[in-house]
C-alpha positions as CSV (number, residue, x, y, z in Angstrom):
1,X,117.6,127.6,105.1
2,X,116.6,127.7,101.8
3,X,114.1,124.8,101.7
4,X,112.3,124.3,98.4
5,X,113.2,127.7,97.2
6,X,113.3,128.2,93.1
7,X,115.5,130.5,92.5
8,X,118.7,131.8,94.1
9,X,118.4,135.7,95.2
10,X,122.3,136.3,95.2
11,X,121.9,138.3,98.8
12,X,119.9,141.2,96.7
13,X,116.4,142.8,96.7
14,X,114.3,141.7,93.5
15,X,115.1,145.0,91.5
16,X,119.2,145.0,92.1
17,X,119.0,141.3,91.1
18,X,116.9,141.7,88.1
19,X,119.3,144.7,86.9
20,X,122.5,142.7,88.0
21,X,121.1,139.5,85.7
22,X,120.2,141.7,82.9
23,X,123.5,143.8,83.1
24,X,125.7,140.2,82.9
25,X,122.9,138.8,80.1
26,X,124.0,141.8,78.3
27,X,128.1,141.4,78.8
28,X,127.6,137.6,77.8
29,X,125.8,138.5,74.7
30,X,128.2,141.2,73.7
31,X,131.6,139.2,74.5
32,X,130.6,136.0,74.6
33,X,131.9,135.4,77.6
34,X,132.6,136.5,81.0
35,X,134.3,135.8,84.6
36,X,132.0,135.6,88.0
37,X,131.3,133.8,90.4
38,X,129.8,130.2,90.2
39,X,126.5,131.9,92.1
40,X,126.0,134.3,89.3
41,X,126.9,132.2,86.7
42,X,124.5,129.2,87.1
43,X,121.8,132.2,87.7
44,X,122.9,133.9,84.7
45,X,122.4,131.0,82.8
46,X,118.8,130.2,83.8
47,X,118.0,133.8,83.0
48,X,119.6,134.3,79.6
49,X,119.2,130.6,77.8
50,X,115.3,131.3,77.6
51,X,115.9,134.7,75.7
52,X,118.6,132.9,73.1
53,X,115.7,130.4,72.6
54,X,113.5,133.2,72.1
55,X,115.5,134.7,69.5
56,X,115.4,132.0,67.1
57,X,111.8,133.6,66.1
58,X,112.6,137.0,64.8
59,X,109.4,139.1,65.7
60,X,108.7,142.3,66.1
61,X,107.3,140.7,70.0
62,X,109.8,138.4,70.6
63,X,112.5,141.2,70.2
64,X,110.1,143.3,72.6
65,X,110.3,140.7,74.9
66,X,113.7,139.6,75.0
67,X,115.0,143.5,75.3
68,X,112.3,144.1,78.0
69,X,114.8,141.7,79.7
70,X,118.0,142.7,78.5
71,X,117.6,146.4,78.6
72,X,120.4,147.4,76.2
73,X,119.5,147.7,72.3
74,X,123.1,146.8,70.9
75,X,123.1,143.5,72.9
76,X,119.2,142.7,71.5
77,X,120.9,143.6,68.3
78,X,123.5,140.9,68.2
79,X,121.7,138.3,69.6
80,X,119.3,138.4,66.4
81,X,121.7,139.2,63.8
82,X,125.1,137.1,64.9
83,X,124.3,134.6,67.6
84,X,120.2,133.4,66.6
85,X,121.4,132.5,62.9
86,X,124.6,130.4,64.5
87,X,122.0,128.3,67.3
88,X,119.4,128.0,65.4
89,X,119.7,123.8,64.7
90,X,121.2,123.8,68.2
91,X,118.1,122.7,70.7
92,X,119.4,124.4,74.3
93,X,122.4,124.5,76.5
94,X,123.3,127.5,74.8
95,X,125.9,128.2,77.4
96,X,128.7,126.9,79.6
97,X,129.6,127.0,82.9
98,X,133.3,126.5,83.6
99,X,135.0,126.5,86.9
100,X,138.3,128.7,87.2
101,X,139.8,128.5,90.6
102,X,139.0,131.0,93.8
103,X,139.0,134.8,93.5
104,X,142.1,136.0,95.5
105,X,140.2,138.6,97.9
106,X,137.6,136.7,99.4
107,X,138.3,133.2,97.9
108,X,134.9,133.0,96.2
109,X,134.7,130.1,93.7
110,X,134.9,132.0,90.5
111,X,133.7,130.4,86.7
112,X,133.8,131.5,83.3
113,X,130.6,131.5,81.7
114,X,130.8,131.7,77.8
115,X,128.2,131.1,74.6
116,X,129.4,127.1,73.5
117,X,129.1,128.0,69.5
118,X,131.2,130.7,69.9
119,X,134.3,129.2,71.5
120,X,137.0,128.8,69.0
121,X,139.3,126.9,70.9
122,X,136.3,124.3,71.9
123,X,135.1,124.9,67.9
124,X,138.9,123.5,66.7
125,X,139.0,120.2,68.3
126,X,135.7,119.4,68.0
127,X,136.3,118.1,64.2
128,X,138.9,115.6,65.6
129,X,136.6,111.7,65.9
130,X,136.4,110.4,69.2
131,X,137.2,106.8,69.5
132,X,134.0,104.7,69.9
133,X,133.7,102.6,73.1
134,X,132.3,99.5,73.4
135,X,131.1,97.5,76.3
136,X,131.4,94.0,73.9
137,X,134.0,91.6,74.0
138,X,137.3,92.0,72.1
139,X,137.1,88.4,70.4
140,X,133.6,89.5,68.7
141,X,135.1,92.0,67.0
142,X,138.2,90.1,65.9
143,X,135.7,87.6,63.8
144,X,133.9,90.7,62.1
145,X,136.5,91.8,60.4
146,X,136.7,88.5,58.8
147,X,133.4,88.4,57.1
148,X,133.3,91.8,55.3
149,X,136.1,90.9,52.9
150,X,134.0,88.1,50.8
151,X,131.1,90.8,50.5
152,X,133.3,93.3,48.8
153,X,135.0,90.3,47.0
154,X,131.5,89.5,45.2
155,X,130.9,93.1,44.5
156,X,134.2,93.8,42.5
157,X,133.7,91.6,39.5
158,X,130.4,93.0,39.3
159,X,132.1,96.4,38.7
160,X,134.3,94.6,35.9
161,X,132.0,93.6,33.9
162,X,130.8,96.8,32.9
163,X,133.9,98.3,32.3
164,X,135.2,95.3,30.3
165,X,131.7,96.1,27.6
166,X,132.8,99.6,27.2
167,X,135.6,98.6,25.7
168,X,134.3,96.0,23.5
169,X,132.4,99.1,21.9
């Protein structure tokens, strides 16, 4: 039983782990997402959502520490030049865990992982406005409507009057 236990240790000694975590960080960084299992994937993004935060800051440490992580120099490299710049107004839950079906060998539950700012499909009906919901009563709204006419009403021959002095001049 795992009782009260922090992190999940994926059935691996500490160092296999920590080079399987940093191996994936690396592949999600690079392609901006990847297929695993559900396991790996909610792992995965406890270990690499603390080094895209740390990349906001471009140091001279914080790139020290985030590839004493990460382990590969390219992936350090595009996760301060392309994806820091495009998450920096973005304040966590840099990433997204989505569930894909069950591997065919061994039926594990499989997910995609992937970086949210850098989905394009997600990124192209985002723009589209959601309806709003309300919990109110229809009949409130019916008698709003009703009293924003007069204000505009007021407000228009206010805008006449200037326009009929311009061309008195």
């Amino acid at each position: 039983m795992r009782h009260n236990k922090a992190i999940n240790h994926l059935g691996r000694q500490s160092g296999h782990r920590k080079a399987l975590l940093a191996n994936m960080a690396s592949s999600l960084i690079m392609h901006k997402r990847i297929t695993t299992t559900v396991a790996k994937a909610k792992a995965l993004r406890s270990y690499v959502e603390p080094l895209i935060t740390k990349s906001k800051e471009d140091t001279t440490h914080s790139r020290r520490v985030v590839f004493s992580y990460l382990k590969d120099k390219n992936a350090v490299t595009e996760l301060f030049r392309n994806i820091a710049p495009k998450i920096a107004d973005r304040p966590g839950g840099y990433t997204r865990v989505l569930h894909v079906g069950f591997r065919q060998g061994d039926a594990a539950e499989m997910a995609l992982i992937e970086l949210v700012d850098f989905n394009e499909a997600a990124l192209a009906t985002a723009p589209k406005a959601a309806k709003k919901t309300t919990r109110r009563s229809r009949a409130k709204k019916a008698e709003a409507p009703a009293q924003e006419p007069a204000a505009p009403a007021a407000e228009a021959p206010a805008a006449e009057a200037p326009a009929e002095e311009a061309k008195a001049e």
